[in-house]
N, C-alpha and C positions, 0 to 999 in steps of 0.2 A: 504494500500500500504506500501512496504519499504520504510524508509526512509533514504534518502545516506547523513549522519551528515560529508561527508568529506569536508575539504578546499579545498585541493589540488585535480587533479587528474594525473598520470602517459601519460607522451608521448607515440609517440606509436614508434615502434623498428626505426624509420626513424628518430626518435627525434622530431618530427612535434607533436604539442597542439591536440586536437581531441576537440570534442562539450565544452568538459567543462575543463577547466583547475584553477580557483580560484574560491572558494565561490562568491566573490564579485558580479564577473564579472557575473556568471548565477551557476546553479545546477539542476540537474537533477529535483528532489522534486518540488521546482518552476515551471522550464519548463512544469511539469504535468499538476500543477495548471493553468498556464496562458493559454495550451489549451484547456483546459476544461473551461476556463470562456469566452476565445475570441469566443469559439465557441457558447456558452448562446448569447452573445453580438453581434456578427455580427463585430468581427472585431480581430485585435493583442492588447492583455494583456500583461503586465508586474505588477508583483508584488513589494509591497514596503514593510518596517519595518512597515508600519503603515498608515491611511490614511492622516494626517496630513505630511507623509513622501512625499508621491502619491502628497500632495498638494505641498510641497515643489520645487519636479522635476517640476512641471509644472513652475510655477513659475520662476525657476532657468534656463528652457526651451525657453521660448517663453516672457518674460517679460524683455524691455530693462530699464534703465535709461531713465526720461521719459514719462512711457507709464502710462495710465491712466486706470484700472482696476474695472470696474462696480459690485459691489457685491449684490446681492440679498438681501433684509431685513429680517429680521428673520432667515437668516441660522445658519448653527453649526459657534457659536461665535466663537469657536478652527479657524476657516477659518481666519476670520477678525483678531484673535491676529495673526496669522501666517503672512498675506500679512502685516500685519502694522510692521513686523517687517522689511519690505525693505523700508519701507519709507526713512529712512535714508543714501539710500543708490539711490533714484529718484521714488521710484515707486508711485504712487498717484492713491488712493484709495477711492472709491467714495461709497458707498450704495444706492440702488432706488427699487422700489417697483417693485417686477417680475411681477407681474398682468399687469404691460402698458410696451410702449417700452423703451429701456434701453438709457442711455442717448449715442447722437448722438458721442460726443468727445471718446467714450472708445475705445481703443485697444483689449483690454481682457474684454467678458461679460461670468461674473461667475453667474449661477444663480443652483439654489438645488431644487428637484424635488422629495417630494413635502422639502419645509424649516423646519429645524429644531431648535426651537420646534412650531413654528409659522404654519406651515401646509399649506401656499401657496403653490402654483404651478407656473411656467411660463409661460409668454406667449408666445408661440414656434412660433407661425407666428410671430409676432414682433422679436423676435430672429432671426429667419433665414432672415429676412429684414433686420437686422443691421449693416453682413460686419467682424465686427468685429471675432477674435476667438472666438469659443465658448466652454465654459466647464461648463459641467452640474455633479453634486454629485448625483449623484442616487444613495446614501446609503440605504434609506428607500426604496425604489421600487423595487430596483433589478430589475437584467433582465427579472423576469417574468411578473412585471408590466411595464416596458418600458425598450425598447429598444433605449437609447439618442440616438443614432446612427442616427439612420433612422429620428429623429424627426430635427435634424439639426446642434446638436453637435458636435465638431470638434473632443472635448478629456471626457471622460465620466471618474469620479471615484470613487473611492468606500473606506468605510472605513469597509475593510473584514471582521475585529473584529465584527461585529454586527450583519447582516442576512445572508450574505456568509458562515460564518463560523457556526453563529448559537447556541452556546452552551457556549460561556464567557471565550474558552482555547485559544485562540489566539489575538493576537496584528498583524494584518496586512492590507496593503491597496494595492490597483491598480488602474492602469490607462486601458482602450480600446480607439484605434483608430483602423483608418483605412489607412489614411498616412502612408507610412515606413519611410519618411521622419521625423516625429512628432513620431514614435515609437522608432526612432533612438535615437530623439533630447533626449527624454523622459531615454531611455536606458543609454546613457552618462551621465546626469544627476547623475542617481540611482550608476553608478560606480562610478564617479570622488567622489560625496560626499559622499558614504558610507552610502547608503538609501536602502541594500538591504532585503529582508525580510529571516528570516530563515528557515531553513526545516523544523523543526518541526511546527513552524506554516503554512508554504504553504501544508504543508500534512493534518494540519484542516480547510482549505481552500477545499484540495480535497475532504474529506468528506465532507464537509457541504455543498460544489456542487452538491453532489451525493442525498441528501435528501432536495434540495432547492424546487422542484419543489412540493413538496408534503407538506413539511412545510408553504408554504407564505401562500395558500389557506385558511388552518385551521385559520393561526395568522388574516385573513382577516373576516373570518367568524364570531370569536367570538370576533375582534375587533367592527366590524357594529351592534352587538346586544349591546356589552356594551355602544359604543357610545349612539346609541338609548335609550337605558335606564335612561344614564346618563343626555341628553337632556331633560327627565320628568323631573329629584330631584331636589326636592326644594331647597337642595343647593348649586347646581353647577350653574354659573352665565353663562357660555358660552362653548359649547362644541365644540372644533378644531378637525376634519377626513376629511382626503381628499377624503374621500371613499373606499382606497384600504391598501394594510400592517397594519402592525401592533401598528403604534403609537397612540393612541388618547390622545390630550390633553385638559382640563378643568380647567375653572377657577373659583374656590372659593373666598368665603371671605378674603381680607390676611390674617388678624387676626384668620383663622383657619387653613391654609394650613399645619402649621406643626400639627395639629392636625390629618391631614388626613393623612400626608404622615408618621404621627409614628403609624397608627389606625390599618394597616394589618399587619396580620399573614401569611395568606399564598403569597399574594403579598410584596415581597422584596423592602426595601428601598434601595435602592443604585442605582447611577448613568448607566452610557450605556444604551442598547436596540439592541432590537432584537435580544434575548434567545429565549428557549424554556422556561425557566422558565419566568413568569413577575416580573415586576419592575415597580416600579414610586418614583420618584422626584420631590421636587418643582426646578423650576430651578432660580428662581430670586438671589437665593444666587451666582449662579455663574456666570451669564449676568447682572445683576442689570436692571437699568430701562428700557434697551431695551426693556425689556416683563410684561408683568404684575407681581404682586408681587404674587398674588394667582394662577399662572398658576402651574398647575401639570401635569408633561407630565408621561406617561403610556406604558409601554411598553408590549402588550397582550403577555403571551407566548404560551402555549399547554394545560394549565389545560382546566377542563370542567367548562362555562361558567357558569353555577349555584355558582360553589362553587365560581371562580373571584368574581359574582355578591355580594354574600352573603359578601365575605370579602369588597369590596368598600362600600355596605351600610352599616353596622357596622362601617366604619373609618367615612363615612360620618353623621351619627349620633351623632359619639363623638364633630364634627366641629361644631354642633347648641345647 
């Protein structure tokens, strides 16, 4: 697609704004994206600078002085530094295990489907019995493996940068409802702070919607074999897949973890997920004890499973 890099756009001979009149406020590039994903989602999208931006607006949305916020154990830590940064301003921030139900006193139950890097899931009935709003991350699932919507969620989001987009060229996030009220609240948000996403990344947004449907499958197939695999070797201590996408995480020895995660060639060390290309991290350097010190999380991308395999046994070799 074009992509229209303007701020501005011209009134029309009446003087009167038309669709778009400031970058901030919306742009055309965007507007593509958010209907092509509301339409995946079963609901209205808005895109952010980024998912942690997506987090933000919610937050700055629906979160008074006050309110007490249930967070999911194990999710993407980026979540937990972001809400603890309102603490000091009344927000009160609690974590409990998504597997039971959340605790009774929340306002806000945030829980990540499945958690990252931890790989629970929710418990959606207990959820939808709570009352409380609900917002679910479905960064790893995407709308091909869940639709939050339907399951009870009030605001679903996403950090695009990862399987939305698909390919490591973009920094962006979104929100889907179905509220116009909560797309609104959400909307004000993204303008008053200056959260909005740019063109050029809502345009790898578009692409990466356009080959979502074809991508998650693959990253799932040869995520269940390596999982499986990995579950046999003698030196992986515990293998995390929630059975669908593409994360699988495993825990090693700590005392070998950076072994493993410097041991491949064709698997990429460095942080993110969900490329086409793979990747694996230990992640204890950046969450500490919340996770294990030898977990390695993995992010499957497109190669062919033989060669992933051969490259994990070889690092994991070097770790005994």
């Amino acid at each position: 697609m074009q992509v229209d890099r303007s701020t501005v756009w011209l009134y029309d001979e009446h003087g009167e704004p038309g669709p778009f009149v400031y970058q901030r406020y919306a742009h055309p590039t965007a507007a593509e994206a958010e209907r092509r994903l509301g339409a995946l989602d079963g609901g209205e999208a808005l895109v952010f600078g980024s998912g942690t931006s997506a987090a933000t607006a919610v937050v700055f949305s629906f979160c008074r002085p006050g309110a007490t916020v249930a967070l999911a154990e194990g999710a993407y830590f980026g979540t937990g530094v972001t809400l603890r940064r309102f603490e000091p301003w009344g927000l009160r921030v609690v974590e409990y295990d998504q597997t039971k139900p959340p605790p009774p006193e929340a306002d806000v139950v945030w829980v990540e489907a499945p958690a990252n890097p931890l790989l629970s899931l929710p418990d959606w009935q207990a959820v939808r019995g709570h009352g409380g709003l609900v917002v679910c991350d479905a960064t790893i699932s995407t709308p091909v493996y869940l639709r939050a919507l339907d399951e009870g969620a009030d605001v679903v989001l996403y950090s695009g940068t990862k399987y939305l987009t698909g390919h490591g060229d973009a920094l962006i996030g979104a929100t889907v409802t179905r509220d116009p009220e909560r797309t609104r609240a959400l909307w004000e948000a993204r303008l008053q702070v200056g959260l909005s996403a740019a063109p050029d990344a809502a345009a790898s947004l578009v692409k990466g919607l356009e080959t979502l449907a074809v991508r998650m499958p693959r990253h799932t197939e040869t995520a269940r074999e390596l999982a499986r695999r990995l579950e046999a070797h003698p030196a992986v201590l515990r293998v995390r897949y929630p059975g669908y996408s593409g994360v699988v995480c495993f825990d090693v020895a700590a005392d070998d973890v950076r072994a493993v995660e410097t041991g491949t060639s064709l698997i990429r060390n460095q942080t993110s997920l969900g490329g086409v290309t793979s990747s694996l991290e230990s992640r204890w350097r950046w969450e500490g004890d919340r996770i294990p010190r030898g977990l390695v999380r993995l992010s499957v991308g497109l190669e062919d499973v033989e060669a992933l395999w051969a490259d994990l046994e070889e690092a994991l070799a070097r770790s005994s």
